[in-house]
C-alpha positions in Angstrom: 35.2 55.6 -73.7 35.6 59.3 -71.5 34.0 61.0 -74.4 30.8 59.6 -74.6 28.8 60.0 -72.0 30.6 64.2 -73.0 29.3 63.8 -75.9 26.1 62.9 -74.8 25.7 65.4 -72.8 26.1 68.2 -74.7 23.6 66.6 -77.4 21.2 66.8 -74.6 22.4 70.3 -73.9 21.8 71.3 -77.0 18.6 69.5 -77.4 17.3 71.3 -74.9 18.0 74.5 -75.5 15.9 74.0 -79.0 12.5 73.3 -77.5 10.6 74.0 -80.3 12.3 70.9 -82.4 12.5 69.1 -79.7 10.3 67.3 -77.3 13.0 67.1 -74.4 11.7 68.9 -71.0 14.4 70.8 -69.0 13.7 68.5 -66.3 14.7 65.4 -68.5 17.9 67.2 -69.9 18.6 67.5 -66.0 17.9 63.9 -65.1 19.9 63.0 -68.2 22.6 65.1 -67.3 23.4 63.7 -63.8 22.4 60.4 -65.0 25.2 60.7 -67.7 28.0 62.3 -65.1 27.4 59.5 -62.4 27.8 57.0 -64.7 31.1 58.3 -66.5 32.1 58.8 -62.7 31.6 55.5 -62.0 32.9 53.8 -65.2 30.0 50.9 -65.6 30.8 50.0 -61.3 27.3 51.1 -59.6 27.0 49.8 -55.8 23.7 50.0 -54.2 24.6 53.0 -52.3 25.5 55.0 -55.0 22.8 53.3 -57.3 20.3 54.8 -54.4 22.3 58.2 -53.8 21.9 58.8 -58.1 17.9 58.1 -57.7 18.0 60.7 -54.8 19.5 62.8 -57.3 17.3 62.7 -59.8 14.4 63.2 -57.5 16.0 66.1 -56.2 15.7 67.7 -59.5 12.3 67.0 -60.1 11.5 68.5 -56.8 13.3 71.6 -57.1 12.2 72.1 -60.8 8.8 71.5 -59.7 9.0 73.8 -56.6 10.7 76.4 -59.2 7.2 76.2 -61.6 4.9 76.6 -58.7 6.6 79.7 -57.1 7.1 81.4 -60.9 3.2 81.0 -61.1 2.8 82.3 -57.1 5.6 85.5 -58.2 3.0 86.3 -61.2 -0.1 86.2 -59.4 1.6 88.5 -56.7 -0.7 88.2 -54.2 -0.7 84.8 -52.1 -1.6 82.8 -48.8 -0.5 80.0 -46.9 -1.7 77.1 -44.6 0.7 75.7 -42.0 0.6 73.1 -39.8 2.9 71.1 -37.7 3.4 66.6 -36.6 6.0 64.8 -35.5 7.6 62.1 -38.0 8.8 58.2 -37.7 12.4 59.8 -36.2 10.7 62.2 -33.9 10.8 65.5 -35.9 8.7 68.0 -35.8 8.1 68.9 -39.6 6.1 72.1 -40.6 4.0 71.2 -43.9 4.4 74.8 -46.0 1.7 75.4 -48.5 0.6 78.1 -50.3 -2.5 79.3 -52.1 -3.0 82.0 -54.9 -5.6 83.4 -58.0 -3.9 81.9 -61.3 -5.0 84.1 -64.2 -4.6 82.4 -67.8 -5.2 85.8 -70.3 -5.1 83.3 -73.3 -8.4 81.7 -72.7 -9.9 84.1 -69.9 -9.8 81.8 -67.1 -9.2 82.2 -63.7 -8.4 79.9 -60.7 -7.0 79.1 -57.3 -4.2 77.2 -57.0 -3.1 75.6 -54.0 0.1 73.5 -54.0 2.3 72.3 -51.2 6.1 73.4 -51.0 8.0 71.1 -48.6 8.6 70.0 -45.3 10.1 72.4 -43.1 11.9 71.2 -39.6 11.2 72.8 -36.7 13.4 73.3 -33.6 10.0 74.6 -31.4 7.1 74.8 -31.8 6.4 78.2 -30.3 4.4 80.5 -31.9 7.8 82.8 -32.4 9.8 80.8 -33.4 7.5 79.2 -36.3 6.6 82.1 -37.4 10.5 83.6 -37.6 11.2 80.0 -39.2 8.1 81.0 -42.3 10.0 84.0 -42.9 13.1 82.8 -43.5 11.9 80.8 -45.9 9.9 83.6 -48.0 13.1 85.0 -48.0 14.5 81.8 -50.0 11.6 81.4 -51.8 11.8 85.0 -53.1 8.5 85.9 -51.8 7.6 89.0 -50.5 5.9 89.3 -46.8 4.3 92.7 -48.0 2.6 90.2 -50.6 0.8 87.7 -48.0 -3.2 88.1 -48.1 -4.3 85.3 -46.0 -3.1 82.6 -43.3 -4.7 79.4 -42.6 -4.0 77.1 -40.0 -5.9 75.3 -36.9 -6.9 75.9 -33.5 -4.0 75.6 -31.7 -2.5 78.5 -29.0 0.8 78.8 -31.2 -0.6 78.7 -34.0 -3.9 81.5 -33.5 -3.4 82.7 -29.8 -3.8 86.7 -29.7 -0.2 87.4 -28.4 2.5 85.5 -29.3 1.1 82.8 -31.8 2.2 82.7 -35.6 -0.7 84.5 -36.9 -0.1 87.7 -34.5 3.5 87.9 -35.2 2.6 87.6 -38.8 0.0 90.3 -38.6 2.6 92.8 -36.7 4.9 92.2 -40.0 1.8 92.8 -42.7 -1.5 93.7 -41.4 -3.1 92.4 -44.4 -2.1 88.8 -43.6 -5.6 88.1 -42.5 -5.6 85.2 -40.5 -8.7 82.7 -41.0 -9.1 80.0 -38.6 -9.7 76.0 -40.5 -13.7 76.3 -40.2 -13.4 72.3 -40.5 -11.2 72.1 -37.9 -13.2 74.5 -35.7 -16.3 72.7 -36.2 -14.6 69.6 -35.3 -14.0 70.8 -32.2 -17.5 71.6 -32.0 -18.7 68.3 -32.4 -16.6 66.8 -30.6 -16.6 68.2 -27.5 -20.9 68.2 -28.5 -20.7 64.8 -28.5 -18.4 63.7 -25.2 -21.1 66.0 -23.2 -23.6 63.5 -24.4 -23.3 60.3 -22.3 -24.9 57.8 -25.1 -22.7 59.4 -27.5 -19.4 58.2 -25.9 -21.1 54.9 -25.5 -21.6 54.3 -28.7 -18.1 55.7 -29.4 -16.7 53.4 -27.5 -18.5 50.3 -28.8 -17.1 51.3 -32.1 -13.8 51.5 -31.0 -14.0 47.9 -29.1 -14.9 46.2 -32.3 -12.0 47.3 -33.9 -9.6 46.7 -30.8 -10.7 43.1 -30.4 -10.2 41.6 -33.7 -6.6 43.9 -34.3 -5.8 42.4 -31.3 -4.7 39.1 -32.6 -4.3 37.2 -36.4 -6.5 35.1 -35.2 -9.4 37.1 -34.5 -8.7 39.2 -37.5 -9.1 35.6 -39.8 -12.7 35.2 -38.2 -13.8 38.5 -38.9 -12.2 38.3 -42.5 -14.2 34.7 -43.3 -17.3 36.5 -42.5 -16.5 40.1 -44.0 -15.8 39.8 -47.7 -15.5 43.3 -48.3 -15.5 46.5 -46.2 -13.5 45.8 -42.2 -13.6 47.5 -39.2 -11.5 50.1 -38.4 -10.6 52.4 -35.2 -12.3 55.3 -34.9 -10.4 58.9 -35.8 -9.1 60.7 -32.2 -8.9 64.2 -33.9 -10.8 64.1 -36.9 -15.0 63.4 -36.0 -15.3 63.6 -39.8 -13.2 60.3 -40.6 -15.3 58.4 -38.5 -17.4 57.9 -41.2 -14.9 55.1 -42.5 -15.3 53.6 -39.2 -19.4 53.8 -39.5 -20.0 52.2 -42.8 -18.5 48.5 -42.4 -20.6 48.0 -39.1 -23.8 49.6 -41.0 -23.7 47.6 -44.0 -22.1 44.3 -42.6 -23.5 44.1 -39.3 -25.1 40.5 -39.4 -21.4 39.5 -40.4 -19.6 41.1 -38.0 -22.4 39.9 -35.2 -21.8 36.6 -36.7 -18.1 36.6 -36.2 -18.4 37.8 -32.5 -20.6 35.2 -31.6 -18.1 32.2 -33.3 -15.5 33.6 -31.2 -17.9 34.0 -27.9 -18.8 29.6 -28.7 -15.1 29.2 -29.8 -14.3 26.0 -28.4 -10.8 25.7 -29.1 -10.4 28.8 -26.9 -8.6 27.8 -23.4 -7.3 29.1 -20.5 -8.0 32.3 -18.5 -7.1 34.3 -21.8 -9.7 32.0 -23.8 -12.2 32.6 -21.3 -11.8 36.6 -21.4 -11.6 36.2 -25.2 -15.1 34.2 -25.4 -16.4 36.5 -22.6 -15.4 39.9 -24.6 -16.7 38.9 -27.6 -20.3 38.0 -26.3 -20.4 41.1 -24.4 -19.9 43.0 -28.2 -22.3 40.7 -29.6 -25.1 41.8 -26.8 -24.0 45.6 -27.1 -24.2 46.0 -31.3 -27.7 43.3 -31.0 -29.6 46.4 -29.1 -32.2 48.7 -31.0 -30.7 51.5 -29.4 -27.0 51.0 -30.7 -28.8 50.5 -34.4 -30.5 53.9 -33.9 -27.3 55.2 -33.1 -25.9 54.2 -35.8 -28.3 55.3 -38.6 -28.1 58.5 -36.9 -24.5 58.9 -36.8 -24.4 57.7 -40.6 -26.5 60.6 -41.9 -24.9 63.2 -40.0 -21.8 62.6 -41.4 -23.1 62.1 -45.2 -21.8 63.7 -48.2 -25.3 65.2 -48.2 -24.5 67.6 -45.3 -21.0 68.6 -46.3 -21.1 72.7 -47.3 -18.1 74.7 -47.2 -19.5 77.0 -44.9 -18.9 76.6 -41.3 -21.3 78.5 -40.3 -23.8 76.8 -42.8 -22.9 72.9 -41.6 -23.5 74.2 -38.2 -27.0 75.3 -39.1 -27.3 72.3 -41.8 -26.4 70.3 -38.3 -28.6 71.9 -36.1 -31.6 71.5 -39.1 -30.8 67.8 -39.3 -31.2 67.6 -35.5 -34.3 69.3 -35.2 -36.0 67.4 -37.8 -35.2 64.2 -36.6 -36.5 65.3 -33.5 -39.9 65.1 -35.3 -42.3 61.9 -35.2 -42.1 61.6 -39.0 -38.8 62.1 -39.5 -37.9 59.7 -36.0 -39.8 56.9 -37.7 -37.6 57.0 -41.3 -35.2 56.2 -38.7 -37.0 53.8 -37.2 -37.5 52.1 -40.2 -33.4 51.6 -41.4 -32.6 50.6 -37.6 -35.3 48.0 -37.9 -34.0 46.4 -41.2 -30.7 46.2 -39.4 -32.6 44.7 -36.4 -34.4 42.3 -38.5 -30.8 41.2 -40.1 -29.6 40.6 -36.4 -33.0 38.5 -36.0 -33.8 40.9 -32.7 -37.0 42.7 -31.5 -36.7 46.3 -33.1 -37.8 47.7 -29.5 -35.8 50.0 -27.0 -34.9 47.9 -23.9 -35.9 51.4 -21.1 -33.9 51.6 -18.3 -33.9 49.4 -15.3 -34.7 52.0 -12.8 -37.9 53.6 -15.3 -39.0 50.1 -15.7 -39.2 49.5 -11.7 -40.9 52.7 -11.4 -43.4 52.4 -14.2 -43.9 48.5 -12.8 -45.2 49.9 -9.6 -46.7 53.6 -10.2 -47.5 52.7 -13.9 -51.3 52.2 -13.5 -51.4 55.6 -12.1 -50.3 57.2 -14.9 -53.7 56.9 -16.9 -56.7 56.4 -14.2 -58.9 56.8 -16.4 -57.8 53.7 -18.1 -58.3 51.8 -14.6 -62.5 51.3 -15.9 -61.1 48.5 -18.9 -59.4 46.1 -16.1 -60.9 44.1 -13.3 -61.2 44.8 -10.0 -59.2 41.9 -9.1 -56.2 43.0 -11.7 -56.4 47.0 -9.9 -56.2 45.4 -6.4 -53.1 43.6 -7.2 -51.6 46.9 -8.4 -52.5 48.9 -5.3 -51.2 45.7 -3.5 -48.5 46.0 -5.0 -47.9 50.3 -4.5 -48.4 49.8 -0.9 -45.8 46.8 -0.4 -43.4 49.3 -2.0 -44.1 52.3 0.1 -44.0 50.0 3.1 -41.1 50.2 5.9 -41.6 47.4 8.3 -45.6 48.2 9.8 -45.4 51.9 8.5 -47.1 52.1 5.0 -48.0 55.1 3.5 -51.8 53.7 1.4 -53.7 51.3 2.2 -54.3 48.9 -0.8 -57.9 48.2 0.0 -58.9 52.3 0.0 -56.4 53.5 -2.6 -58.4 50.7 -5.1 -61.8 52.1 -3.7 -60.9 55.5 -4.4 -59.6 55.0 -8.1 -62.7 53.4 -8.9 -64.5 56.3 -8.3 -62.4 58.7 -9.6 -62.2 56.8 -12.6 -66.2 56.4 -12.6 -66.1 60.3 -13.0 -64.0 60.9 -15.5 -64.9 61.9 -18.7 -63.4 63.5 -21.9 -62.6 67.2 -22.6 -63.8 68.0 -25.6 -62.5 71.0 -25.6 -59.0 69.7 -25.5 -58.3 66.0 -26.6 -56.6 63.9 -24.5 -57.2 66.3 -21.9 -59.9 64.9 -19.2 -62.1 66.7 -16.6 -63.6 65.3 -13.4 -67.7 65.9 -12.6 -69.0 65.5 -9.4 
């Protein structure tokens, strides 16, 4: 019984050293080979352990002889680059992902291109600049690659990883000058946006709203069963902290499903099974979401948002999606281009079965209540005289403070009149208006 699994093995052997009658891979005479040893080893008794330490095995070899084919096509094209970057795992870890790009030239056929293939997991110790960047050259040096060879480094924004002192790129560049560094244009421009947006007030706003969606129905199984009788398809999800980009998957389920999801909030909000001090804040919370995503503004938002994250506006460039950005923004800033937007927001409005109309500000609206009428005097000759007394009424009331008032109602209404009497268009300049006396 000993002799078969030998025997085996060296038909395999020998198999594989005749590729050309045989279809065998080196990497299945490898898998075969250990496969064959272990179980001769373990004469027909496989525990679960061992069952599990043979599959690690055999996925070792199909690493390494993968690993061993990537850097035999890296040691021909000579030339190469690499892209680090650095996260924690599950046990804590800090794990340097390793991977490198390079030109693959096929003389055959005349064709050319670049190849970019990750090489491992590497863990890290620190995560200072030095010591990274000592760690990457240790493992050049087991890889066989030469440091005189690097053309290019690739990695984000971070102070050890493209500070101008003692960050991995610099202590790179004082080994091999050539090892141009180029900073992640996608991650720079996220930064960009980003920090763009959480300037803008209304932006975080509608961040947030986005974010409070997903929060309230993950928070339990049972609000996650509401949403999910209402959503058949697409469901919410939190919005990305470091990747503006990925919130984009976060946009589309509340654009196309919006009437669902505003569905599901207010069942929850008239949930009568809901008791207690918890039901109450659950009901309460949910028709506070309900009133925030039924707003014109928060559709408009939306629509917005959705199209500057399109496929449409994704160029390789950074330099280019900042101007494609800026050109997007401009455009919309336009009344033709304002009102396309106007349009999608008010199908969504219509879906919601609200008034597609901005709700202005409390304050603007107290303001433009009182002073409004003053805005356009001209406009004062189409109203009563009864209707422009109650507005100057109604100025003087506000700029009075106990018996000081700054107008009198009864003059200030005089005076408009004839002011208004005398006004006539510019024709010069339209909408422009001149006074004669």
């Amino acid at each position: 019984m000993q002799d078969e699994p030998e025997t085996a093995n060296s038909k395999m052997i020998e198999a594989g050293n005749s590729t050309s009658t045989q279809e065998k891979s080196e990497t299945e005479v490898n898998v075969q080979e250990t496969a064959d040893k272990d179980k001769s080893e373990n004469e027909g008794t496989v525990t679960k352990d061992e069952e599990s330490n043979t599959q690690m095995k055999h996925s070792d070899i199909l690493a390494n002889t993968i690993k061993e084919e990537i850097l035999k096509n890296a040691h021909a094209a000579k030339y190469f680059s690499i892209i680090l970057d650095s996260t924690p795992d599950v046990s804590h870890v800090e794990q340097m992902t390793v991977i490198i790009r390079f030109v693959q030239v096929d003389e055959d056929n005349a064709v050319m291109a670049v190849r970019e293939h990750f090489l491992g997991y590497v863990p890290l110790q620190e995560t200072t600049g030095a010591f990274m960047a000592e760690t990457i050259l240790e493992e050049f040096k087991k890889m066989d690659l030469c440091i005189d060879n690097l053309r290019g480094q690739g990695y984000d924004n971070g102070s050890n990883m493209r500070g101008k002192h003692n960050s991995v790129q610099k202590k790179i560049l004082q080994r091999n000058p050539r090892a141009l560094f180029v900073p992640c244009s996608e991650h720079t421009l996220n930064l960009v946006v980003n920090d763009a947006a959480s300037c803008c007030l209304e932006a975080t706003n509608f961040s947030d709203l986005i974010q409070k969606l997903y929060v309230f129905f993950s928070a339990s199984t049972h609000r996650w069963d509401v949403l999910k009788r209402h959503v058949q398809s697409l469901t919410v999800k939190p919005l990305s902290e470091t990747r503006w980009e990925s919130r984009i998957d976060a946009l589309k389920p509340i654009h196309y499903q919006i009437g669902d999801i505003y569905d599901a909030l207010n069942e929850m909000a008239t949930d009568s099974t809901l008791l207690g001090s918890s039901g109450n804040s659950t009901s309460a919370e949910a028709k506070a979401l309900a009133n925030g995503i039924a707003t014109f503004k928060f559709l408009v938002s939306l629509i917005i948002c959705k199209q500057l994250q399109g496929k449409e506006n994704d160029i390789s460039s950074a330099l280019k999606q900042l101007e494609c950005t800026r050109m997007f923004l401009e455009e919309r800033r336009s009344d033709t281009e304002f009102e396309k937007v106007l349009v999608d927001a008010t199908e969504l409005a219509n879906d919601l079965e609200m008034d597609p109309v901005f709700v202005a500000d409390s304050q603007l609206q107290q303001m433009k209540s009182v002073f409004g009428f003053l805005y356009d005097v001209k406009s004062l000759n189409g109203i009563t005289n009864t209707q422009l007394m109650e507005h100057c009424t109604k100025l003087e009331t506000a700029l009075r403070d106990g018996e000081s008032k700054d107008i009198d109602a009864t003059e200030l209404c005089h005076e408009l009149q004839a002011v208004a009497r005398r006004l006539q268009p510019d024709t010069h300049s339209p909408g422009c208006f001149k006074v004669h006396l």
